[in-house]
C-alpha distance (Angstrom), angle and dihedral (degrees) to the residues before:
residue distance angle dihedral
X1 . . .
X2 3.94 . .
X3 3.49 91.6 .
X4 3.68 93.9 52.4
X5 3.68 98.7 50.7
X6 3.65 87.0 48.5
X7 3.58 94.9 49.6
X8 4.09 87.8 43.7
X9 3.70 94.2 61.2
X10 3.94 107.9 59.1
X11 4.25 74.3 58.4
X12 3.35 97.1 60.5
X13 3.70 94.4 39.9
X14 3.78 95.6 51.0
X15 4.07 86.9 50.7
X16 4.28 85.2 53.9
X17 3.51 88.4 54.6
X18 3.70 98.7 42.4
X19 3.98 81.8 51.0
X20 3.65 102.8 52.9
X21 4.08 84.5 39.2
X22 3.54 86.4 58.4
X23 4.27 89.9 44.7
X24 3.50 91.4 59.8
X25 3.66 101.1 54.2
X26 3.86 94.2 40.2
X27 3.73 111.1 116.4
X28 4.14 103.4 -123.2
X29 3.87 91.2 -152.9
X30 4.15 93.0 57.6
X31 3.84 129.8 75.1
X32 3.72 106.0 -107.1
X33 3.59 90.4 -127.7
X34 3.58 100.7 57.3
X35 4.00 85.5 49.0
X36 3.32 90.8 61.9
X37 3.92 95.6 41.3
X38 4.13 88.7 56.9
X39 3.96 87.2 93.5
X40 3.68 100.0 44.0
X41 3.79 84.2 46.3
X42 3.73 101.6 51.9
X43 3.99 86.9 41.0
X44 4.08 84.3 60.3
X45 3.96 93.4 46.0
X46 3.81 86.9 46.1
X47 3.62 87.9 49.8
X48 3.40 98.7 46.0
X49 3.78 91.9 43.4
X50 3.89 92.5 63.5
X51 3.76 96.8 48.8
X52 3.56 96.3 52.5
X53 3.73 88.0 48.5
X54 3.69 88.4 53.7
X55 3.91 94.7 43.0
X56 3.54 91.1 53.7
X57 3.59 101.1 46.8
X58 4.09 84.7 52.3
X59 2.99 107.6 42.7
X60 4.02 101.7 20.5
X61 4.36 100.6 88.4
X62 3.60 92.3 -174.8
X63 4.31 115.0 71.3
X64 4.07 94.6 -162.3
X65 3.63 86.7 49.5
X66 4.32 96.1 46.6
X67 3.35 100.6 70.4
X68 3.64 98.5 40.9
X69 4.31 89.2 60.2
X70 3.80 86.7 48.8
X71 3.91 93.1 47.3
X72 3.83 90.9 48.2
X73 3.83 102.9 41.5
X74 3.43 87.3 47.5
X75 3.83 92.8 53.8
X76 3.63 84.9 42.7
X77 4.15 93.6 46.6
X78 3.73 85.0 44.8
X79 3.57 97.7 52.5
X80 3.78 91.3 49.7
X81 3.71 82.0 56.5
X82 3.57 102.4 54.5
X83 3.22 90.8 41.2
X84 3.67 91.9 58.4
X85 3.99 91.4 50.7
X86 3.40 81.5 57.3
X87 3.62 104.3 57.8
X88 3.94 85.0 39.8
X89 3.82 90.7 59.3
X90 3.57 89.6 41.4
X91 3.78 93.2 59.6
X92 3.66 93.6 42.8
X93 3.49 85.3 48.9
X94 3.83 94.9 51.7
X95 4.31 91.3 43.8
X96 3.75 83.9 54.3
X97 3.91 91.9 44.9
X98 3.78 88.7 52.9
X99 3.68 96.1 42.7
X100 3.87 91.0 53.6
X101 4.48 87.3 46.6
X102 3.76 81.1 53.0
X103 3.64 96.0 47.7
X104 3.62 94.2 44.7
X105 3.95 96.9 48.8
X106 3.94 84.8 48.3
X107 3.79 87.3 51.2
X108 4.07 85.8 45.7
X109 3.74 91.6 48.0
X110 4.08 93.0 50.1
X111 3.59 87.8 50.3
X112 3.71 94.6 52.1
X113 3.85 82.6 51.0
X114 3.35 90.1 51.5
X115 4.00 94.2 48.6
X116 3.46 87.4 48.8
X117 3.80 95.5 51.7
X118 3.27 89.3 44.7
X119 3.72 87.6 55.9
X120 3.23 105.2 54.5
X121 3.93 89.0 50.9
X122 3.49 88.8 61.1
X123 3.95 95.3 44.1
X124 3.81 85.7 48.4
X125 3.99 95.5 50.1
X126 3.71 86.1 45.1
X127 4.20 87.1 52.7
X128 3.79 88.2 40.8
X129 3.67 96.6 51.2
X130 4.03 90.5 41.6
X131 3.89 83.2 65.3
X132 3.89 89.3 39.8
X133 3.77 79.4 64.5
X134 3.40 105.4 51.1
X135 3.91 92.1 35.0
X136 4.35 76.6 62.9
X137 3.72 93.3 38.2
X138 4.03 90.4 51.7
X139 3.63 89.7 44.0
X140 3.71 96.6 59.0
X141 3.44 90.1 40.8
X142 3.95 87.0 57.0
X143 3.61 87.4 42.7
X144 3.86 93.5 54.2
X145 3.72 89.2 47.4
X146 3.60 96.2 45.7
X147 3.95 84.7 54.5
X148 3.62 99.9 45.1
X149 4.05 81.2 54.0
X150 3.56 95.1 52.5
X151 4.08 81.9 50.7
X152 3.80 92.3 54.1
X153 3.72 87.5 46.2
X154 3.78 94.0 53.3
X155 3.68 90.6 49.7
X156 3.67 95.0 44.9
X157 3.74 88.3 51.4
X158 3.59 91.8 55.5
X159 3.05 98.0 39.7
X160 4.06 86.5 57.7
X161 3.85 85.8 46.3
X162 3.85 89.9 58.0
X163 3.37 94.8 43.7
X164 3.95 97.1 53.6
X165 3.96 91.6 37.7
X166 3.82 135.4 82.1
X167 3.35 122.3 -75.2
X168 3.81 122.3 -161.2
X169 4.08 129.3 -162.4
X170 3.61 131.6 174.3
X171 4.21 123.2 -136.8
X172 3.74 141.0 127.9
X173 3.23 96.8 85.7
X174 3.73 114.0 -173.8
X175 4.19 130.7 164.5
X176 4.04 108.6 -148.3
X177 3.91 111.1 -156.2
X178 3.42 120.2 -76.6
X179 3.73 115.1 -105.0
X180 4.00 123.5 -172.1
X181 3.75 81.8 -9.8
X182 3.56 99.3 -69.1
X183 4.10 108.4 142.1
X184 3.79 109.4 -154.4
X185 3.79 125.2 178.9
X186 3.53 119.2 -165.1
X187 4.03 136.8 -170.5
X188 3.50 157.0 122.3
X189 3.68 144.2 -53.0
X190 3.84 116.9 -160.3
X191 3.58 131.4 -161.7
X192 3.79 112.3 -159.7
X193 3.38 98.2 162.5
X194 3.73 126.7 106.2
X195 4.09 103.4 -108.5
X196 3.76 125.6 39.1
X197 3.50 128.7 -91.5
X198 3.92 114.6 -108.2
X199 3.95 126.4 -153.1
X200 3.65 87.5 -2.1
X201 4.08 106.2 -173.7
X202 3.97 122.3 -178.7
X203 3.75 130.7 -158.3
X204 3.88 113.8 -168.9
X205 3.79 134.3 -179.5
X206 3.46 147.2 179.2
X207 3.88 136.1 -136.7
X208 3.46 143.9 -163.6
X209 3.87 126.6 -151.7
X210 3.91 147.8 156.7
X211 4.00 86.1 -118.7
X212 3.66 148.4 14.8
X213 3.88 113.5 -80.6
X214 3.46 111.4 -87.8
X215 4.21 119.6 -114.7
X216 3.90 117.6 -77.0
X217 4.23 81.8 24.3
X218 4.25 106.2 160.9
X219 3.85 123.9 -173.0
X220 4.23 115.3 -137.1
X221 3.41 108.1 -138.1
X222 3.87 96.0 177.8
X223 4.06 77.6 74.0
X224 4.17 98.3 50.5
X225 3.54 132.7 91.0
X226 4.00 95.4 -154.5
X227 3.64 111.0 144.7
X228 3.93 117.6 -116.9
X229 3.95 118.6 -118.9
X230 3.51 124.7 -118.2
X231 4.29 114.7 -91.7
X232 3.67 112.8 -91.5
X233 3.75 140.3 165.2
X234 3.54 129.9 -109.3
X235 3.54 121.5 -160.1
X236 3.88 124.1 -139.6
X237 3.58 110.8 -93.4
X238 3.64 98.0 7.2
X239 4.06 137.0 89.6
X240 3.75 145.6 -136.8
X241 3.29 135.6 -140.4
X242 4.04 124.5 -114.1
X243 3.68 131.6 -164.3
X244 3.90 117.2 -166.3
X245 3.45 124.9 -137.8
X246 3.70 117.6 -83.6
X247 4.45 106.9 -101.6
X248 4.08 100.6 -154.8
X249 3.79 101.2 -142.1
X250 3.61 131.9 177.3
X251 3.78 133.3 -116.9
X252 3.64 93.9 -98.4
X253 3.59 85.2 57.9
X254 3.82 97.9 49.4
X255 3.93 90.1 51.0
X256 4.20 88.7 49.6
X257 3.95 88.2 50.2
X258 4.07 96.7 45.7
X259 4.32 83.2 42.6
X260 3.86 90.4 52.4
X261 4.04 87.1 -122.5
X262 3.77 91.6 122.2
X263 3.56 137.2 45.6
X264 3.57 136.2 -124.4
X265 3.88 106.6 -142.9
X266 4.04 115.8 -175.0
X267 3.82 114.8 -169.8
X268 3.52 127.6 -178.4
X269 4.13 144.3 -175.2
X270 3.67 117.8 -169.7
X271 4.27 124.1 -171.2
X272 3.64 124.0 -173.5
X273 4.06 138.0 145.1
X274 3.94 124.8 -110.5
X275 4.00 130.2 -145.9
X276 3.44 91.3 -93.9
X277 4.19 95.4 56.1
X278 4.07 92.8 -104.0
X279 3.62 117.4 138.8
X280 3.94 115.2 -139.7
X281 3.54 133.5 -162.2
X282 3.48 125.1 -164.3
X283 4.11 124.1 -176.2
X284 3.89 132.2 -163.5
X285 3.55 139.5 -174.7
X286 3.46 125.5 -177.4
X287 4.20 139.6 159.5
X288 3.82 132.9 -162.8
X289 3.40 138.5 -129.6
X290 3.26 134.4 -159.7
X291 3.88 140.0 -139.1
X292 3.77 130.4 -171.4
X293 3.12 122.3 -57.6
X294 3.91 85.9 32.5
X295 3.22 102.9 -89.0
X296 3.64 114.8 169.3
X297 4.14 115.2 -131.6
X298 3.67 117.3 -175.9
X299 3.76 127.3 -142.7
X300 3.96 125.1 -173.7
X301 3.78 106.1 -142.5
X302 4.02 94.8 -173.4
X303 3.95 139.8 -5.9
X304 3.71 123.5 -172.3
X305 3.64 135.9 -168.2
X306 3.33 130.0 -159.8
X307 3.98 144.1 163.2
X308 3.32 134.2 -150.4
X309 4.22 122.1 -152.1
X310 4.08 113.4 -102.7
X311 3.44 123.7 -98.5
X312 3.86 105.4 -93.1
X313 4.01 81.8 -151.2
């Protein structure tokens, strides 16, 4: 069986060869068939050739005219074969025509496909970044909400914070008489919040003016020289007492103040610490007024509350 196999292959080689020897002398213009149909062809002219010859010189009685019959039905025979090559070629011609339509309006059609494919990419990108878009859109929307929590969380907290911490007022207002011509004022702080008041420290002043402060009226204590009180410690729910500093005023002045022509004008600034470590500040102003028979009355003309963040140390 080795043997065989071995003697098989220089066979098939040898036909390879003869094949490519044939591909290299094979006209690319001509239909293959017709190449190989040149021999058969010439064989049949050939063929033809010699029995006209041999009809004519039979059957032909006159010599000048024998040759001329064979000459012309040649031409004539030869004609008929041309123009049967022709036809040939012109049907190969047309197959191959067709062949090439058909491949081209496959080529068309895969295009198409491909235009199509293409298309629907495009129209699914555009979908996919549609719902890119609104996946953004809904996450700043969740962002915005998630801030505006954190917001009402902040203020909740503080509010908490407020609730839980001191809370210091001012009242109680009272003007002893005025001795030597020292004008005191003396009152109350209040804490009504829930926790006491820590390192509480007051500053308080007092003014004189042709007429009660006017609305929205603040007092700059970066710009006074009022001393600071002592620290104390105020209790939830309860109160001390404060004394201002004496104002030295003049006689002129009493008489004003007893004729209502000038005001009395108490302002305040109080600073102290609350349980959770917050400093708060809280402000006052307030002026007096005074009916017959000199009767002090007391009206606040601002209070402000603020508080400061806790030291993170």
């Amino acid at each position: 069986m080795q043997n065989n196999e071995k003697i098989s292959n220089p066979t098939k080689d040898d036909e390879a060869q003869e094949n490519s020897v044939n591909d290299l002398s094979y006209p690319q213009w001509m239909p293959r068939g017709l190449f190989r149909a040149i021999g058969p062809i010439s064989l049949v002219v050939l063929v033809v050739a010699v029995a006209v010859g041999f009809y004519a010189h039979e059957h032909v009685t006159k010599d000048s005219v024998r040759f001329q019959f064979w000459v012309g039905f040649m031409f004539s025979f030869l004609a008929f074969v041309v123009l049967l090559v022709q036809s040939v070629i012109y049907a190969q011609q047309a197959e191959f025509m067709k062949q090439q339509s058909k491949s081209m309006q496959e080529t068309v059609e895969r295009t198409d496909r491909m235009i199509e494919n293409m298309q629907g990419q495009l129209t699914s990108m555009v979908h996919q970044e549609e719902a890119m878009k609104g996946q953004l859109d809904a996450m700043k929307e969740q962002v915005r909400l998630a801030s505006k929590q954190t917001d009402l969380s902040s203020r909740q907290i503080d509010l908490l914070v407020l609730n839980e911490c001191a809370y210091v007022g001012v009242g109680d207002f009272q003007i002893p008489p005025i001795k030597d011509y020292n004008l005191i004022v003396t009152g109350k702080f209040f804490n009504g919040g829930r926790t006491p008041a820590w390192d509480f420290k007051r500053k308080v002043g007092i003014l004189l003016g042709d007429a009660p402060p006017p609305e929205g009226w603040t007092y700059n204590w970066d710009a006074q020289t009022v001393r600071e009180s002592d620290s104390i410690f105020i209790v939830a729910q309860d109160s001390v007492k404060f004394d201002s500093e004496p104002l030295k005023i003049t006689h002129e002045d009493f008489d004003k103040i007893n004729s209502g022509e000038t005001v009395i004008a108490l302002v305040g600034e109080c600073r102290y610490l609350d349980s959770l470590g917050g400093r708060q500040v809280y402000s006052f102003g307030v002026f007096f007024e005074f009916d017959p028979p000199r009767n002090p009355r007391a009206i606040i003309r601002y209070q402000h509350h603020r508080r400061e963040k806790a030291n993170p140390n």
